[in-house]
C-alpha positions as CSV (number, residue, x, y, z in Angstrom):
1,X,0.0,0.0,0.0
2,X,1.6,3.8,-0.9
3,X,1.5,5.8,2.0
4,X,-0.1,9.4,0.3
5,X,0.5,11.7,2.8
6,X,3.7,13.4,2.6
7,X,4.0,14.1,6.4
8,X,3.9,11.1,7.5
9,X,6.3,9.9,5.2
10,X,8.7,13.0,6.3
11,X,8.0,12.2,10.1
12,X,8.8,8.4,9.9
13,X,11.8,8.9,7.6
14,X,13.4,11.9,10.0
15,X,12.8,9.4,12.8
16,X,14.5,6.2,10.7
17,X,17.4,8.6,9.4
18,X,18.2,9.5,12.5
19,X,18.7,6.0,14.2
20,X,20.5,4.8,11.8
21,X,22.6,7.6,11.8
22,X,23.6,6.7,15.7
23,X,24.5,3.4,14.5
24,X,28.4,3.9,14.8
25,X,28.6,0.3,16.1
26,X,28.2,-1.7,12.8
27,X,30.8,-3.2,10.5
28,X,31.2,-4.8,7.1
29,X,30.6,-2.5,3.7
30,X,28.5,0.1,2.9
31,X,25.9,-0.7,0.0
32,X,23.9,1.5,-2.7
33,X,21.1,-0.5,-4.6
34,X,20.4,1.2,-7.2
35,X,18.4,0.9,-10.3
36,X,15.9,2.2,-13.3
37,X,13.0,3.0,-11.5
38,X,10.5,0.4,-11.2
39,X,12.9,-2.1,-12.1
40,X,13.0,-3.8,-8.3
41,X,14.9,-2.1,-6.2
42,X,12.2,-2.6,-3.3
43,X,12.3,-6.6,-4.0
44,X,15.6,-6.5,-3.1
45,X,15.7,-4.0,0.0
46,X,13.0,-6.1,1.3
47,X,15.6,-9.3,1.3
48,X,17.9,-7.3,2.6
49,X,16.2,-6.4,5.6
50,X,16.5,-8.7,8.2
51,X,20.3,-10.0,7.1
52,X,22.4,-10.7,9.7
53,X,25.3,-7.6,9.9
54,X,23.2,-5.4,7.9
55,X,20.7,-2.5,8.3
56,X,19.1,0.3,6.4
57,X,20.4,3.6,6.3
58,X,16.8,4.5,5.4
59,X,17.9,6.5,3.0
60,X,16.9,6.7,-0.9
61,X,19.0,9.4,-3.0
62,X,17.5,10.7,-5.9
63,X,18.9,12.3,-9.5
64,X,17.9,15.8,-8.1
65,X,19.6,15.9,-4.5
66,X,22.9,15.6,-6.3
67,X,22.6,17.9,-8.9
68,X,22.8,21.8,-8.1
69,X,19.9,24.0,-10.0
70,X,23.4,26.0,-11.7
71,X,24.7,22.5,-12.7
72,X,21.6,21.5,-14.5
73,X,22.1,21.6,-18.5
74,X,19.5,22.0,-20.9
75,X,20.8,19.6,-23.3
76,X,20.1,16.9,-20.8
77,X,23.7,16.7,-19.9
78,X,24.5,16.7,-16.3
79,X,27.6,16.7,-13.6
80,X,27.4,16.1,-9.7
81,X,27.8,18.7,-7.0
82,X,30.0,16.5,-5.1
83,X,29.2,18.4,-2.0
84,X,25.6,17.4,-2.4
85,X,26.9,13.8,-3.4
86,X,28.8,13.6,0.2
87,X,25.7,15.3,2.0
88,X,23.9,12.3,0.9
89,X,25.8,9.3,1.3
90,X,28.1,10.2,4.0
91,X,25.3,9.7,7.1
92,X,25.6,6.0,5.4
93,X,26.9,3.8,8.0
94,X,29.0,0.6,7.8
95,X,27.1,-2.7,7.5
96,X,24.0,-0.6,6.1
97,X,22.4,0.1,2.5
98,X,20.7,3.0,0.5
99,X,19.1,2.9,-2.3
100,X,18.1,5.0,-5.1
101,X,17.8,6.1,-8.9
102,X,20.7,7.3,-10.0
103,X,22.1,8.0,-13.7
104,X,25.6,7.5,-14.4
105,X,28.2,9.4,-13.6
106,X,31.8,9.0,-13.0
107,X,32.4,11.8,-10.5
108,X,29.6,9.9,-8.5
109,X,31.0,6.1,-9.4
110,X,34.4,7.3,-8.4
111,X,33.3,8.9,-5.1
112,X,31.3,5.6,-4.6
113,X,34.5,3.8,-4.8
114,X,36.7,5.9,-2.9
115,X,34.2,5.9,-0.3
116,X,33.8,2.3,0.6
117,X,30.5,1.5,-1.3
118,X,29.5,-1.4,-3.1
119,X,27.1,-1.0,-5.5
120,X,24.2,-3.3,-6.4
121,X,22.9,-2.4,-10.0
122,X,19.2,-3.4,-11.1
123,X,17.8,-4.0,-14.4
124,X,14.1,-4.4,-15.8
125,X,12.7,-5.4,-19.3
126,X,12.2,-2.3,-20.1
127,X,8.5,-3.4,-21.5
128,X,7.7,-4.0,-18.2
129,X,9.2,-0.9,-16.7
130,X,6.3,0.6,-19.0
131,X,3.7,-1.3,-17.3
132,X,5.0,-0.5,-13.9
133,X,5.2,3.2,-14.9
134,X,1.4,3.3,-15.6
135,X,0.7,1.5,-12.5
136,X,3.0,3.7,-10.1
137,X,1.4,6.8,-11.6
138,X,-2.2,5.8,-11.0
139,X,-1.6,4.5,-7.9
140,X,-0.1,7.0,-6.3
141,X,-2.0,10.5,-6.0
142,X,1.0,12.8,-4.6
143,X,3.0,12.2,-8.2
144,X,2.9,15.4,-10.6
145,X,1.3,13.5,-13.4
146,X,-1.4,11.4,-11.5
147,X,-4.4,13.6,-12.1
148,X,-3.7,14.2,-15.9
149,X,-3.3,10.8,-16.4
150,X,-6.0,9.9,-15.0
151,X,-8.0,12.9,-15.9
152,X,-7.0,14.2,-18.8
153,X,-5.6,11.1,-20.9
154,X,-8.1,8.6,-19.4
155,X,-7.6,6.2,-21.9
156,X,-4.8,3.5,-21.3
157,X,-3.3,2.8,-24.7
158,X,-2.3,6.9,-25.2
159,X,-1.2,6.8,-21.0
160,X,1.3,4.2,-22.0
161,X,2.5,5.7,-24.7
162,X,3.3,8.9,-22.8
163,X,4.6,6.1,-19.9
164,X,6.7,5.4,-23.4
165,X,8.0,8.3,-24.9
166,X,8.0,10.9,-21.7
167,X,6.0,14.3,-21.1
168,X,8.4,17.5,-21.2
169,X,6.5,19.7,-18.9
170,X,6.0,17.9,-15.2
171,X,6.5,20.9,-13.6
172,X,3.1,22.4,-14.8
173,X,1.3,19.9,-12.9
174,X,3.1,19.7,-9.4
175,X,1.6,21.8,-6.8
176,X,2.4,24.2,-5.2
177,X,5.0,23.0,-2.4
178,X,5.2,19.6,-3.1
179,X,8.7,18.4,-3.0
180,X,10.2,18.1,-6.3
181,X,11.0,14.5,-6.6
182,X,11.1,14.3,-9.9
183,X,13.1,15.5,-12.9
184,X,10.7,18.6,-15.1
185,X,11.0,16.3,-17.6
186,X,9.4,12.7,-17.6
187,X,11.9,11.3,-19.2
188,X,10.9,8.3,-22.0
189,X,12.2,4.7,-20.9
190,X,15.1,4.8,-24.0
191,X,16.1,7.7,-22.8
192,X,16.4,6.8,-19.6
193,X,18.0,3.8,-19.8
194,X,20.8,5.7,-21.6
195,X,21.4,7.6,-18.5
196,X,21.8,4.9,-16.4
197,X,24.1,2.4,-19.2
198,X,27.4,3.7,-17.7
199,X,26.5,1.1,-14.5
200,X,27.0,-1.8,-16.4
201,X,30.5,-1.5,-17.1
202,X,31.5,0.2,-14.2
203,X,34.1,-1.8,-11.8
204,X,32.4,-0.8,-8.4
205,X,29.1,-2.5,-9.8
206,X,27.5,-5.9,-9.7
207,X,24.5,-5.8,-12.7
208,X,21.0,-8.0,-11.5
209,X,18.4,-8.5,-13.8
210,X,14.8,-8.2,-12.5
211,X,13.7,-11.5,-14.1
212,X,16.5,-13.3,-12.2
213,X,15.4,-12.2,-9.1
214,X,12.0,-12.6,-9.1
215,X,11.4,-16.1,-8.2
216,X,8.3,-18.6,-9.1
217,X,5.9,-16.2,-8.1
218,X,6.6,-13.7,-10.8
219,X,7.7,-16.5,-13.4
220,X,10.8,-16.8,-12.8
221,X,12.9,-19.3,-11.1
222,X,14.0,-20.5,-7.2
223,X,17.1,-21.6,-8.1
224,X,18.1,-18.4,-10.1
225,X,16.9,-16.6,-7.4
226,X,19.1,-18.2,-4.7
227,X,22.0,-18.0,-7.3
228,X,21.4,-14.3,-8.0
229,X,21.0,-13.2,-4.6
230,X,23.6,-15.5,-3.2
231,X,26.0,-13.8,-6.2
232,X,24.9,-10.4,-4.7
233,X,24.9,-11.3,-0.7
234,X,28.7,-12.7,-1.3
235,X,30.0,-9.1,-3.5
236,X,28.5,-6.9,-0.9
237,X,30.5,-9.3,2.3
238,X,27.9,-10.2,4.3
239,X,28.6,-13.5,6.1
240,X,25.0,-15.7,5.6
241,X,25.2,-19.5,5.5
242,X,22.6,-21.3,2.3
243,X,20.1,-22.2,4.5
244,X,19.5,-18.7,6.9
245,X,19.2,-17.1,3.1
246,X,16.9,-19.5,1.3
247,X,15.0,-18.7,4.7
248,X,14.5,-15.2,3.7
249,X,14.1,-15.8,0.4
250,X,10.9,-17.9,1.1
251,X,9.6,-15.4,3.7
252,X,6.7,-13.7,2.4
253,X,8.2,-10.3,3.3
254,X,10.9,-11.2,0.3
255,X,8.6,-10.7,-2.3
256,X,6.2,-7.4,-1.5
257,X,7.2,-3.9,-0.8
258,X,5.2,-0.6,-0.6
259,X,5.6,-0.1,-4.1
260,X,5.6,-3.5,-5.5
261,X,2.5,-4.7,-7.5
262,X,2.3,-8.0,-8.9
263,X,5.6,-8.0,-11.2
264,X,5.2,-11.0,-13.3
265,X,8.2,-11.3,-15.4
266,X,6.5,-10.3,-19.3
267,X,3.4,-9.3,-18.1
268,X,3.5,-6.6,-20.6
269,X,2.4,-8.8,-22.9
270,X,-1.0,-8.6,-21.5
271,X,-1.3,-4.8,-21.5
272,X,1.0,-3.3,-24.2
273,X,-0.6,-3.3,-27.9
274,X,0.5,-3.6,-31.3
275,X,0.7,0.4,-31.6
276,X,2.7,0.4,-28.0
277,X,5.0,-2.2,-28.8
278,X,5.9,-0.2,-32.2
279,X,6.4,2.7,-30.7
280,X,8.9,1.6,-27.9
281,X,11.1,-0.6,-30.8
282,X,11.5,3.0,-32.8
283,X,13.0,4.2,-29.9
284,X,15.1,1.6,-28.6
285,X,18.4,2.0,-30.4
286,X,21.3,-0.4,-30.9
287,X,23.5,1.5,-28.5
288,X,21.1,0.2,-25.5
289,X,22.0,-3.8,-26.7
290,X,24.4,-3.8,-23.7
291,X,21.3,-4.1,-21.0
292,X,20.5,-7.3,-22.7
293,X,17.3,-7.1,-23.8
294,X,15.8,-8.4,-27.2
295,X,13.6,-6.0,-28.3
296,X,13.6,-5.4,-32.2
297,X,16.4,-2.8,-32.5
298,X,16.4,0.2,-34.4
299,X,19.2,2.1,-35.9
C-alpha cells in the first residue's frame, strides 16, 4: 500500500534517518542499490532487511539531490555537485544500505568507490518498466502527473505511450510546495536507460536483472533466485550461511514492498498493444544492446 500523505512519510523517515545515523557500532561495507526506477529495487531492500550484519540507512537518494539547479544543462547533460553527493551518502553507515535512482556518472561512481561503497545495479525489461510506470502513476496520487493521467488522458493505450515516450513539462502539474521528486521532464524509458548504461560497465558494480530475481511467483525461477542473490549477498560481504538465506528468500516479506505490484516477469504482454509495442522498438536504439534485452532494434 503507498502511503499518500507526505508528512507522515517525512516524520517516519526523520525518525528512521536518524537511528540509523547513531548506529556507529556496525561493520562490514557500505551498499547503494540502485536501479531504473520500477525495475525492483524494493524486492531487493525487502531481502535485505532482516540479514544478519546489515541495516538500512533509510535512505533513498534521488537524481535531483545531487545535482545543483546551476549545474543542471539544458541539453540533458549533467555533472554532480560533489558536496551534495557527500551530504547524501556520508550519514551511510557501515554494514547498512541506501538505495536510489541514480544515472551515471563517473564523478559519482568514483566517489562511490573511494568511499567504501558497493554498489548493487538493477535492471528491468524495459517493457515492463512501461507497465510499472502506468501503474506507479495511478496508484499513487501525490506524483505530478497522476491527475492528468488519469483525468486528462483517461484512456490506457495513449497513458502508456506517454509512460513510453515521456512528457516535457512535469513541472506544470506539481503543486504548489510539493517536493520536487522528480526531474521537469518525464523522461521516456530509451532515454532513460541511456542515462543509467554507464552502471553496467563500471568496476564498483555488480548488474541483476529483475527477471532473475524474481522467483516462481513472478515467473521466474527458485534456483536463479538463490543464485542471484547469493552472487549479490557474497559481492557486498555479508557472512550468511545457504540455508538462513533460502529462509529469507521464502519469507513472504521477500517478495512485497510498498511499491511492488504484482511484477510477473512479461506481463507486458497482456497490457501493451501492437501500436505500443511499435512505438517503444522506434525508440530503442542499438546502443542500449548492452542491458540485454531483445527488443527489435532500431538504428
Amino acid at each position: 500500500m503507498f502511503v499518500q500523505s507526505d508528512f507522515l512519510r517525512s516524520l517516519y523517515f526523520m525518525l528512521a534517518k536518524s537511528y540509523a545515523r547513531s548506529a556507529f557500532w556496525s561493520s562490514g561495507e557500505k551498499i547503494l542499490i540502485n536501479s531504473v526506477p520500477k525495475a525492483g529495487t524494493h524486492m531487493v531492500t525487502s531481502v535485505f532487511q532482516g540479514l544478519p550484519n546489515l541495516m538500512p540507512a533509510y535512505r533513498h537518494v534521488r537524481m535531483p539531490d545531487l545535482v545543483s539547479s546551476e549545474l543542471a544543462a539544458k541539453d540533458g547533460k549533467f555533472t554532480v555537485d560533489l558536496k551534495l553527493v557527500n551530504k547524501e551518502f556520508s550519514p551511510v553507515r557501515r554494514g547498512q544500505f541506501c538505495s536510489g535512482h541514480m544515472f551515471y556518472n563517473a564523478d559519482l561512481d568514483n566517489y562511490l568507490g573511494d568511499n567504501g561503497f558497493k554498489t548493487l545495479f538493477i535492471i528491468r525489461d524495459p517493457r515492463d518498466v512501461v507497465i510499472s510506470r502506468y501503474n506507479y502513476i495511478l496508484g499513487l496520487k501525490r506524483h505530478p502527473l497522476h491527475d492528468f493521467f488519469k483525468n486528462e488522458l483517461k484512456d490506457k493505450s495513449r497513458i502508456l505511450d506517454v509512460c513510453i515516450s515521456g512528457f516535457d513539462d512535469v513541472s506544470k502539474f506539481r503543486k504548489p510546495g510539493r517536493k520536487k521528486f522528480t526531474d521537469s521532464r518525464f523522461v521516456g524509458v530509451a532515454e532513460q536507460y541511456k542515462k543509467y548504461a554507464g552502471w553496467i560497465s563500471s568496476k564498483n558494480c555488480l548488474v541483476l536483472k529483475f527477471e532473475e530475481l524474481r522467483g516462481v511467483n513472478g515467473g521466474g525461477s527458485e534456483e536463479l533466485r538463490f543464485e542471484k542473490f547469493k552472487e549479490a549477498i557474497d559481492f557486498i560481504g555479508v557472512d550468511i550461511d545457504d540455508d538462513s538465506l533460502k529462509d529469507k528468500l521464502d519469507s513472504k516479506g521477500s517478495h512485497k514492498s510498498a511499491t511492488f505490484l504484482k511484477g510477473d516477469i512479461g506481463g507486458w504482454s497482456k497490457h501493451l498493444s501492437a501500436e505500443n509495442i511499435n512505438l517503444l522498438e522506434n525508440i530503442w536504439t542499438s546502443d542500449l544492446a548492452s542491458f540485454g534485452y531483445s527488443i527489435n532494434v532500431k538504428k
